[in-house]
N, C-alpha and C positions, 0 to 999 in steps of 0.2 A: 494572400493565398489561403486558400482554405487548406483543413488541417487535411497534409498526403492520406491518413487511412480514410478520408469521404473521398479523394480523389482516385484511388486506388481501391476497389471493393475487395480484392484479393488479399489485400495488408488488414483492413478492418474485420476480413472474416479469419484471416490468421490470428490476428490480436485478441478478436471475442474466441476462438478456438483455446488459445493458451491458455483466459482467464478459466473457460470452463473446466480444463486438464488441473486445476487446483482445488476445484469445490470437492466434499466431499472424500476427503483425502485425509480426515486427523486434524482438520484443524476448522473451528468454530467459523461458521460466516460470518459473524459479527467480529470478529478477530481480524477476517482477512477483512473485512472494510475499516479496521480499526488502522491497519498498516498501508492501507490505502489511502485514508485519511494523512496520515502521517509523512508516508514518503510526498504528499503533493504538496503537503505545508513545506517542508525541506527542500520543494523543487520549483515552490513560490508558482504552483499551478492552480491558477483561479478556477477553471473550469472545475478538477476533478478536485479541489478541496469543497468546494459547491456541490458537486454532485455525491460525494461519498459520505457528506455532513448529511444529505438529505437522504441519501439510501439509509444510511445509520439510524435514521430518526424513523425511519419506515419497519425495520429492522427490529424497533422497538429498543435502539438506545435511551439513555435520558440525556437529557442538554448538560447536567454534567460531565458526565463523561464525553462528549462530543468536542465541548468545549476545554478540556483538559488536553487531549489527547498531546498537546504540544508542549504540555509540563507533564505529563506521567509518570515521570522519578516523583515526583513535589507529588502528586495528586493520590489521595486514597482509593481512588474508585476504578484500581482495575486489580486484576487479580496477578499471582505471578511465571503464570504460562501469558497472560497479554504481555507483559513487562517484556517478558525473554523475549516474546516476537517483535515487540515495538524496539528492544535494544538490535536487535538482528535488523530488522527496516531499517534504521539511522545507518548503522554499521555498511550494509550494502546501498545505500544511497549517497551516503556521504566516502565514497571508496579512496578517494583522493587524499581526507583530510590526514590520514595519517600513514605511516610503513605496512603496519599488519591492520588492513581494513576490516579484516572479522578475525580479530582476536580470540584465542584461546577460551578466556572467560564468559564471552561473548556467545560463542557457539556452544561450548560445553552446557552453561545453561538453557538455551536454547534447547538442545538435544535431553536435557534431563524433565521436559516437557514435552517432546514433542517425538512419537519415534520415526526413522528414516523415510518416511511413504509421508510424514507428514512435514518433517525438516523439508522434501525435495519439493513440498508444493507451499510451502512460506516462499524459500529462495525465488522459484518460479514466480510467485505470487510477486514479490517484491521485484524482482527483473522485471513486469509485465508492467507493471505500475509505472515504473521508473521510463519504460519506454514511451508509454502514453505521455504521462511528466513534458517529456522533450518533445514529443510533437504536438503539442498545443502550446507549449513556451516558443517554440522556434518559427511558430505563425501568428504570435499573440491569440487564440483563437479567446473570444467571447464569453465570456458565463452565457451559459442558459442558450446557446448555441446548440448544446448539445440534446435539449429536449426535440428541437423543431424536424 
């Protein structure tokens, strides 16, 4: 089946809708494709790790940091407003792994980088991601599908 939001034009223009309700909000575009990058490795989504490796490189990432993004804690090449967002990405991706999925320490830092207009469009950022995530997981859908 091809992925619901090409089936659905209504879903795919809410979904591109959402992501543009975060740019421009406090928080760096290379950032939000840094957690977009991130939440798709944690949700083993080949499209959108292929497409937000390539937007990042466009973006004017370098290949290390691109190639880091999945050891971050270990990796020297991000700064520590990326860290707080990239710990916050895991944290609301991974909601399951533990009791309090976005811990104290977790947001607190998060918030001492980021003020409320820009916390609400990470969260956003990270829920939108995570949706996409699931619907190209739940059709297999194709690398490089999503250029054509």
């Amino acid at each position: 089946m091809n992925n619901p939001a090409l089936i659905h034009a209504d879903t795919m223009k809410a979904l591109w809708a959402l992501k543009a309700s975060t740019e421009n909000k406090g928080v760096p575009a290379r950032t939000l494709i840094l957690i977009e990058l991130r939440a798709s490795q944690i949700n083993g989504c080949s499209v959108c790790v292929d497409m937000h490796a390539r937007e990042g490189k466009k973006a004017g990432e370098s290949d290390e940091r691109l190639f880091a993004v999945s050891a971050w804690r270990e990796a020297p090449y991000f700064n520590e407003a990326e860290r707080a967002a990239l710990a916050l990405t895991e944290a609301l991706t991974r909601i399951s792994d533990r009791p309090d999925a976005v811990c104290d320490e977790v947001w607190n830092e998060a918030a001492r980088h980021y003020d409320e207009a820009a916390l609400a469009a990470l969260v956003v950022a990270i829920a939108n991601i995570n949706v996409w995530n699931r619907l190209n997981v739940a059709v297999k859908q194709p690398v490089g599908a999503w250029k054509a």
